[in-house]
Biopython code that builds the backbone (N, CA, C, O; Angstrom):
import numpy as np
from Bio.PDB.StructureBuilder import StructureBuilder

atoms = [
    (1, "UNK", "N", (-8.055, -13.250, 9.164)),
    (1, "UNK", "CA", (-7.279, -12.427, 8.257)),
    (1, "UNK", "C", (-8.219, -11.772, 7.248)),
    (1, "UNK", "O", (-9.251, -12.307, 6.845)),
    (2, "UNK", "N", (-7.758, -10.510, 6.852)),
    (2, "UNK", "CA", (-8.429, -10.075, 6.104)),
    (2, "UNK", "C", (-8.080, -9.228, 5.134)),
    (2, "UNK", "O", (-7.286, -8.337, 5.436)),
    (3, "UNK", "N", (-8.616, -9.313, 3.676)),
    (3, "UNK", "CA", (-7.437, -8.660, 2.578)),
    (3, "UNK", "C", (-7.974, -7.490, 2.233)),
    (3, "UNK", "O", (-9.157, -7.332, 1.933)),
    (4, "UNK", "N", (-6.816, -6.322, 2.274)),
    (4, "UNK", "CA", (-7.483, -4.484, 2.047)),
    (4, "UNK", "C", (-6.997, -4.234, 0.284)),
    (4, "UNK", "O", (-5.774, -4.124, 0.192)),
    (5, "UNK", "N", (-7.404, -4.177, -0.463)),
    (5, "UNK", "CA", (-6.956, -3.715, -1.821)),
    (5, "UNK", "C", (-6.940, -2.110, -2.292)),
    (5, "UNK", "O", (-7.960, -1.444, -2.466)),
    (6, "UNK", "N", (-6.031, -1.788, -2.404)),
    (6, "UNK", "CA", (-5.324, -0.391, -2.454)),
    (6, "UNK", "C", (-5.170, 0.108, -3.977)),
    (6, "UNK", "O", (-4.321, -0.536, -4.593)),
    (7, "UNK", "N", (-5.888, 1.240, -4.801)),
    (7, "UNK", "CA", (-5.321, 1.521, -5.901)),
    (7, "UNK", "C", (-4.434, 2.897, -5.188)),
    (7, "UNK", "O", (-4.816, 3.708, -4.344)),
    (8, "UNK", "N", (-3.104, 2.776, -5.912)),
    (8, "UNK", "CA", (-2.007, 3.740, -5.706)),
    (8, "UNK", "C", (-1.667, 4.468, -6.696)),
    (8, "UNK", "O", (-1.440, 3.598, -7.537)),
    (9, "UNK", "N", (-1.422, 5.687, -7.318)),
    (9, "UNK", "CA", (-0.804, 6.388, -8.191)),
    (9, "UNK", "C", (0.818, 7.141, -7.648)),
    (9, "UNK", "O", (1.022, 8.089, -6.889)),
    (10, "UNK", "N", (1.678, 6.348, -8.325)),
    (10, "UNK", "CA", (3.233, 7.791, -8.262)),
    (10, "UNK", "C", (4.044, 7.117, -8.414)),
    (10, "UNK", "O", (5.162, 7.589, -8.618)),
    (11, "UNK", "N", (3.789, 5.318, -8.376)),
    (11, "UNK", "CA", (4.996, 4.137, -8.144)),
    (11, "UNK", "C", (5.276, 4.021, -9.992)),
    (11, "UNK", "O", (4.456, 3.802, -10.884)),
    (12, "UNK", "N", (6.480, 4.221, -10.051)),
    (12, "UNK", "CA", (7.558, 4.034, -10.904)),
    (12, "UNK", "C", (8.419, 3.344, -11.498)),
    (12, "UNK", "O", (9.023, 3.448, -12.566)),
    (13, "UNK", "N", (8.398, 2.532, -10.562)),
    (13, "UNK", "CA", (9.865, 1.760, -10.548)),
    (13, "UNK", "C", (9.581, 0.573, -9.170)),
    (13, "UNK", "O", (8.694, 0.711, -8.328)),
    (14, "UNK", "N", (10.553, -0.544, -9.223)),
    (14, "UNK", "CA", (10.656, -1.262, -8.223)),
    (14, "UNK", "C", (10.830, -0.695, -6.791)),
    (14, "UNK", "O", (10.208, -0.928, -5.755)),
    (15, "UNK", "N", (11.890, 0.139, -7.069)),
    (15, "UNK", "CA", (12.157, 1.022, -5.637)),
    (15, "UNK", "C", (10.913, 1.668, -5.150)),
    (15, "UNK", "O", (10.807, 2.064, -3.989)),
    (16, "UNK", "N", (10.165, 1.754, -5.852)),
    (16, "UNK", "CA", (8.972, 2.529, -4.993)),
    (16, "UNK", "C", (7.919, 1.734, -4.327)),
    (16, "UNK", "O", (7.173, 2.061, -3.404)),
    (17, "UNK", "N", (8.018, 0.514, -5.043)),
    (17, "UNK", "CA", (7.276, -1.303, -4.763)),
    (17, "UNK", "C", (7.982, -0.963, -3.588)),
    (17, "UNK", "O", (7.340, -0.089, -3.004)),
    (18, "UNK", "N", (8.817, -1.201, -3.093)),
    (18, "UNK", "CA", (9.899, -1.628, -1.810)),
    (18, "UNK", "C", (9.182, -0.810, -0.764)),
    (18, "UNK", "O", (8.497, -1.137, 0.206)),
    (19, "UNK", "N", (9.645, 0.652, -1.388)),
    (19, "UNK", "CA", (8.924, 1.916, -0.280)),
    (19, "UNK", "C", (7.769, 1.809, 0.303)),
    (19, "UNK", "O", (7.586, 1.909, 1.517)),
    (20, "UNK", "N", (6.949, 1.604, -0.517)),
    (20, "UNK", "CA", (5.050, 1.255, -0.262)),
    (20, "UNK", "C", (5.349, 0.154, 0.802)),
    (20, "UNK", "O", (5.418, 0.388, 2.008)),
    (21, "UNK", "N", (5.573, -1.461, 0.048)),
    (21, "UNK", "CA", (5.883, -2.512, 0.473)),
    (21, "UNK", "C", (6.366, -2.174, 2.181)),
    (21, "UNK", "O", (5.605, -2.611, 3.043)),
    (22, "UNK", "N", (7.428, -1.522, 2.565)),
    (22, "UNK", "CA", (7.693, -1.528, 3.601)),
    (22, "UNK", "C", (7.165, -0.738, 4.486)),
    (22, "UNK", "O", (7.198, -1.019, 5.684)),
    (23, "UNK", "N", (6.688, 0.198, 4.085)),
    (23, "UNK", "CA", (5.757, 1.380, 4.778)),
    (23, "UNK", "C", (4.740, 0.620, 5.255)),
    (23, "UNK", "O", (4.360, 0.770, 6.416)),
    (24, "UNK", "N", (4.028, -0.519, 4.213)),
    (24, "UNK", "CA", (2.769, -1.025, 5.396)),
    (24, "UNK", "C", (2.980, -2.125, 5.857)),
    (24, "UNK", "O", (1.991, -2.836, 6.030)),
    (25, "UNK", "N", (4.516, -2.738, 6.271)),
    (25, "UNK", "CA", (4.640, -3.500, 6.834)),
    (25, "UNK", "C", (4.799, -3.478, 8.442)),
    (25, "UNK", "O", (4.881, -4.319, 9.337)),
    (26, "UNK", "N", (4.798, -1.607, 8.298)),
    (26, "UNK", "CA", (5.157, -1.170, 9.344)),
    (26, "UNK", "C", (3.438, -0.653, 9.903)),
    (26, "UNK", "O", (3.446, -0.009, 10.952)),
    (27, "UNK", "N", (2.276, -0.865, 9.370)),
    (27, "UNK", "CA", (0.993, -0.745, 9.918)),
    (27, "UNK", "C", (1.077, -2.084, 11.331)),
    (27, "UNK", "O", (1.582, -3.200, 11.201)),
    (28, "UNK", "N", (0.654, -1.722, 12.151)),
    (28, "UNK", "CA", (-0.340, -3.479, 13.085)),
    (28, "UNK", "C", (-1.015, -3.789, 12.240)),
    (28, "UNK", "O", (-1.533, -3.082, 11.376)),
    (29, "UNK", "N", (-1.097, -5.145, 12.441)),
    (29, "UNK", "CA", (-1.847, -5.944, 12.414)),
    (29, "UNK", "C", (-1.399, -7.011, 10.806)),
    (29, "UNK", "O", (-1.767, -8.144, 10.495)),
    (30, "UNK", "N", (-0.312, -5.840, 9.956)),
    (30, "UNK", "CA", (-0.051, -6.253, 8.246)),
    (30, "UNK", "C", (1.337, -7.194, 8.416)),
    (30, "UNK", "O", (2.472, -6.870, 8.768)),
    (31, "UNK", "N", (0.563, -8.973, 7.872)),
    (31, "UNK", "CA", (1.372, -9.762, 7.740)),
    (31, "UNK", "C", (1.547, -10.284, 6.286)),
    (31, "UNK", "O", (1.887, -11.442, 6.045)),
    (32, "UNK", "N", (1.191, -8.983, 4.961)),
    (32, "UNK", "CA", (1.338, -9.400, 3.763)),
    (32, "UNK", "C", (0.912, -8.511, 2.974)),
    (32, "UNK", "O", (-0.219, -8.069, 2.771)),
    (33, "UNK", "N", (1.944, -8.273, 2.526)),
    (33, "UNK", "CA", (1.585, -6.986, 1.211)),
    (33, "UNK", "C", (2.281, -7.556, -0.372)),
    (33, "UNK", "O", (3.359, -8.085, -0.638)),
    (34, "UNK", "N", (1.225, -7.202, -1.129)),
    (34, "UNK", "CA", (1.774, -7.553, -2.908)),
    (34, "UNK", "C", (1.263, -6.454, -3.071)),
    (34, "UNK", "O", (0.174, -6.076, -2.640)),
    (35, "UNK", "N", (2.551, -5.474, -4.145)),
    (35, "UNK", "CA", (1.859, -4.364, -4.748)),
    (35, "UNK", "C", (2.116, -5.444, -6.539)),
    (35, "UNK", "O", (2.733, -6.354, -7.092)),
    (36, "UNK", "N", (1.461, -4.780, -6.628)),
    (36, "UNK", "CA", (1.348, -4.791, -8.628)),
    (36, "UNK", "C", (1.486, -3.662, -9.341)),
    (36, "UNK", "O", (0.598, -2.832, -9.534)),
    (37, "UNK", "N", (2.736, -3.618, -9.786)),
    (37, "UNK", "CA", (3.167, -2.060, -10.251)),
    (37, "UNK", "C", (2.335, -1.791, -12.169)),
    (37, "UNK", "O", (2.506, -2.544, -13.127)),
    (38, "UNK", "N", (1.703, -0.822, -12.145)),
    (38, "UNK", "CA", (1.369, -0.409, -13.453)),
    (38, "UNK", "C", (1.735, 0.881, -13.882)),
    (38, "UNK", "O", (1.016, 1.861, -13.690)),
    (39, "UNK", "N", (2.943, 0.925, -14.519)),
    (39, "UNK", "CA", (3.586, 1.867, -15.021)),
    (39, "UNK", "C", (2.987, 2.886, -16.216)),
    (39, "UNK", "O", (2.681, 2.790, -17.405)),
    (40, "UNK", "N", (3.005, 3.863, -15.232)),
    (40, "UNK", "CA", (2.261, 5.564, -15.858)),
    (40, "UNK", "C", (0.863, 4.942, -15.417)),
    (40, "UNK", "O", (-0.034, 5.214, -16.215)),
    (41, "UNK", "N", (0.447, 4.113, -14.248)),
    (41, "UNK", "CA", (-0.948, 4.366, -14.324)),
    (41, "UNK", "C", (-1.346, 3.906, -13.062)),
    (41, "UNK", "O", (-0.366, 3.839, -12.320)),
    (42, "UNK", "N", (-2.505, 3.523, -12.457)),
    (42, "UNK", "CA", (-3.044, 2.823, -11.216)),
    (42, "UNK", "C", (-2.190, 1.450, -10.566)),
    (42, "UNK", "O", (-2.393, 0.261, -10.812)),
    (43, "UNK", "N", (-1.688, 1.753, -10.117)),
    (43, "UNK", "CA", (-0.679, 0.473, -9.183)),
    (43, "UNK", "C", (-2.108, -0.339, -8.078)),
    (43, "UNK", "O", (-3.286, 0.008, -8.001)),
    (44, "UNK", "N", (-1.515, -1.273, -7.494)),
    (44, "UNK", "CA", (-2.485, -2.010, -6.500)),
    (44, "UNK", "C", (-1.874, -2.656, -5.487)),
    (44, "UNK", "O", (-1.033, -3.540, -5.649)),
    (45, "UNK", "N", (-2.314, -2.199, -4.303)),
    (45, "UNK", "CA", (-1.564, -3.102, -3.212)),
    (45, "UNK", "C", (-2.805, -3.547, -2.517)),
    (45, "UNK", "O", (-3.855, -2.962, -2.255)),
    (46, "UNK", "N", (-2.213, -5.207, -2.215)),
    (46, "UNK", "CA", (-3.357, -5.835, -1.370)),
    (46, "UNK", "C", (-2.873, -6.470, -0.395)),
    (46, "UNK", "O", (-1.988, -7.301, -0.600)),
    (47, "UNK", "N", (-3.352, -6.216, 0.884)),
    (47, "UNK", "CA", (-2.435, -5.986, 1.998)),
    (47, "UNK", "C", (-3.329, -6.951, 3.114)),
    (47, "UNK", "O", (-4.553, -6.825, 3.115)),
    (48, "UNK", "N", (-2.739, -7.818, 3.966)),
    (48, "UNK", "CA", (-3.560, -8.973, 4.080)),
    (48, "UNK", "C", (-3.168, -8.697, 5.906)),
    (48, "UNK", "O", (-1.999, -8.751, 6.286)),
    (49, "UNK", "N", (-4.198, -8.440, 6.777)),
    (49, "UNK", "CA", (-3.435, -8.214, 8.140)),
    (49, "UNK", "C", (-4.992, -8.743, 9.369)),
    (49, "UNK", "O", (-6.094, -9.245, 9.146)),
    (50, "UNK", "N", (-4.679, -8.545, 9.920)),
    (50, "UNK", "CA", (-5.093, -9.023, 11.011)),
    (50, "UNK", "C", (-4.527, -7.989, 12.907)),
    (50, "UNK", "O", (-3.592, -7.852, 13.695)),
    (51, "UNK", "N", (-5.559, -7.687, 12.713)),
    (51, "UNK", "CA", (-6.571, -7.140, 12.953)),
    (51, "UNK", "C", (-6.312, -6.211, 11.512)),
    (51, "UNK", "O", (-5.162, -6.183, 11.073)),
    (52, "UNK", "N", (-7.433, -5.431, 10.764)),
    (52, "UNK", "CA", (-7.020, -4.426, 9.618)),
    (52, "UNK", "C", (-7.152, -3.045, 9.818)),
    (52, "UNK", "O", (-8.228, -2.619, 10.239)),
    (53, "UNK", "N", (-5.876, -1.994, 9.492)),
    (53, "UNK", "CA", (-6.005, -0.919, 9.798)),
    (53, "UNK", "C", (-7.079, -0.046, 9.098)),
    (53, "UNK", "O", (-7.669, -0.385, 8.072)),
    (54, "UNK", "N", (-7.263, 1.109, 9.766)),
    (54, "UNK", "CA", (-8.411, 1.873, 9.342)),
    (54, "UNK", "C", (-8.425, 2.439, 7.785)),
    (54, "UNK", "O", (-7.376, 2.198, 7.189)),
    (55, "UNK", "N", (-9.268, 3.036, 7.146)),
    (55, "UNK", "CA", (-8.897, 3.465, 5.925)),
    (55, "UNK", "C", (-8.171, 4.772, 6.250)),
    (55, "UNK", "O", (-7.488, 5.236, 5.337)),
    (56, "UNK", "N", (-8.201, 5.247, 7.076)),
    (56, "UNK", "CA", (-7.099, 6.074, 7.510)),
    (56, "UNK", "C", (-5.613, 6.511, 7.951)),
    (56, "UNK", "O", (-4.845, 7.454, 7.764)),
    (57, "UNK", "N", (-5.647, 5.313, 8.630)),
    (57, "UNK", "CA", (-4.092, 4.322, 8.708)),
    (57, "UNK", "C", (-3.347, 4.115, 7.651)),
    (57, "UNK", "O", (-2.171, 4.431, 7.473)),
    (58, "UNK", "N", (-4.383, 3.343, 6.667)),
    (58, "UNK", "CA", (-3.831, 3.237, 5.037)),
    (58, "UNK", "C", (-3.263, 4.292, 4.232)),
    (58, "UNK", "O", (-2.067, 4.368, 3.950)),
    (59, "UNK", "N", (-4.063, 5.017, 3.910)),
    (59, "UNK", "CA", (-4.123, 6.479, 3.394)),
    (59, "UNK", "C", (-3.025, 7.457, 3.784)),
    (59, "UNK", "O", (-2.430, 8.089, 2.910)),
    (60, "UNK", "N", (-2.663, 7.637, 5.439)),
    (60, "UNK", "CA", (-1.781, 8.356, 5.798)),
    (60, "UNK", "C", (-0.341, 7.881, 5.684)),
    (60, "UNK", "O", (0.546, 8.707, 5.469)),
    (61, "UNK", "N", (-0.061, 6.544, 5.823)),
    (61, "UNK", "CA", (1.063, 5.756, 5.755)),
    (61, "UNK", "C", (1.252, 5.353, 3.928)),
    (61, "UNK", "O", (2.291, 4.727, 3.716)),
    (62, "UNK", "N", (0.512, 5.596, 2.833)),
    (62, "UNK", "CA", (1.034, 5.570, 1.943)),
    (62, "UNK", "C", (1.567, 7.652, 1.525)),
    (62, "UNK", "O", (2.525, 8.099, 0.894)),
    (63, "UNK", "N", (0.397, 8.373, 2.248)),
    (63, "UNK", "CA", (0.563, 9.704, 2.058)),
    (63, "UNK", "C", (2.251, 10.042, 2.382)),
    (63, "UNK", "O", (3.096, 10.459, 1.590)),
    (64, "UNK", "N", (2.408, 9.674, 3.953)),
    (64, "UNK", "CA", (3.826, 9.312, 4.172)),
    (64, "UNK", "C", (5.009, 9.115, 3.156)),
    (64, "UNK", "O", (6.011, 9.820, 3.028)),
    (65, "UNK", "N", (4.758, 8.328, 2.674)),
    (65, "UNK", "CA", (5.784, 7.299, 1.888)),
    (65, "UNK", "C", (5.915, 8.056, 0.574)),
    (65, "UNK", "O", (6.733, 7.652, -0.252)),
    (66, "UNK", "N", (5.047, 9.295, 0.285)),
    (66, "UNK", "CA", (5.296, 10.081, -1.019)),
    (66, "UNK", "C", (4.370, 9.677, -2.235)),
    (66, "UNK", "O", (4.532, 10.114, -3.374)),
    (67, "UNK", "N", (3.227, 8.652, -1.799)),
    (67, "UNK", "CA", (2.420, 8.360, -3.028)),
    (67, "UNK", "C", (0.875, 8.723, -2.707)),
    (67, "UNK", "O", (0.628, 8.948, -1.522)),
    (68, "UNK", "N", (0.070, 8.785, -3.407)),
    (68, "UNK", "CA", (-1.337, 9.084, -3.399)),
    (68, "UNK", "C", (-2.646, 7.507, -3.296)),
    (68, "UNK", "O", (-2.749, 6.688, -4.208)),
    (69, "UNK", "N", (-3.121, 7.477, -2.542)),
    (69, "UNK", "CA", (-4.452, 6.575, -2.482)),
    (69, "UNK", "C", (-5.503, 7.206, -3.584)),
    (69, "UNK", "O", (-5.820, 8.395, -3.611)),
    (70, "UNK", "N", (-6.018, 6.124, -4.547)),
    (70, "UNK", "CA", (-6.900, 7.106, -5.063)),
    (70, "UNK", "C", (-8.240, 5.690, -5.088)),
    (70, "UNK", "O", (-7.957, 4.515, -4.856)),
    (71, "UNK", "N", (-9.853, 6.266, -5.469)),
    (71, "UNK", "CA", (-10.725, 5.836, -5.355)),
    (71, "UNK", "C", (-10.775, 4.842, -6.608)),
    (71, "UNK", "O", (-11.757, 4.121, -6.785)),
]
sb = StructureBuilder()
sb.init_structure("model")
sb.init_model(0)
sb.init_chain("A")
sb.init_seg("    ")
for serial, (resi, resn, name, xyz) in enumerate(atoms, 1):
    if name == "N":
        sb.init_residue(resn, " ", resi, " ")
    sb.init_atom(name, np.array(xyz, "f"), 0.0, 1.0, " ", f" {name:<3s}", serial, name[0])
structure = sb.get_structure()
């Protein structure tokens, strides 16, 4: 197993925890996601899977979901 840590910007609210949350539950290989919501600022999801998707995988499936990956 192996853990991917994600800073996110756009999450708001719980409902958007959920959105993220379920969006990469829907990656292979992701058997665990915690986001940590920081309101008006850098959110964090750390996403624990086996085999781990690409940083591309990541990126497009939060792009998806209406939020931004940032560095």
């Amino acid at each position: 197993m192996a853990q991917t840590t994600l800073k996110l910007q756009g999450l708001t609210c719980q409902g958007c925890v959920g959105s993220v949350t379920k969006a990469l539950y829907g990656l292979p290989g992701v058997t665990d996601v915690n986001v940590d919501l920081v309101d008006d600022g850098v959110s964090t999801a750390t996403v624990t899977s086996n085999p781990t998707p690409s940083a591309e995988q990541f990126t497009q499936t939060i792009t998806d979901a209406g939020y931004t990956v940032v560095n």
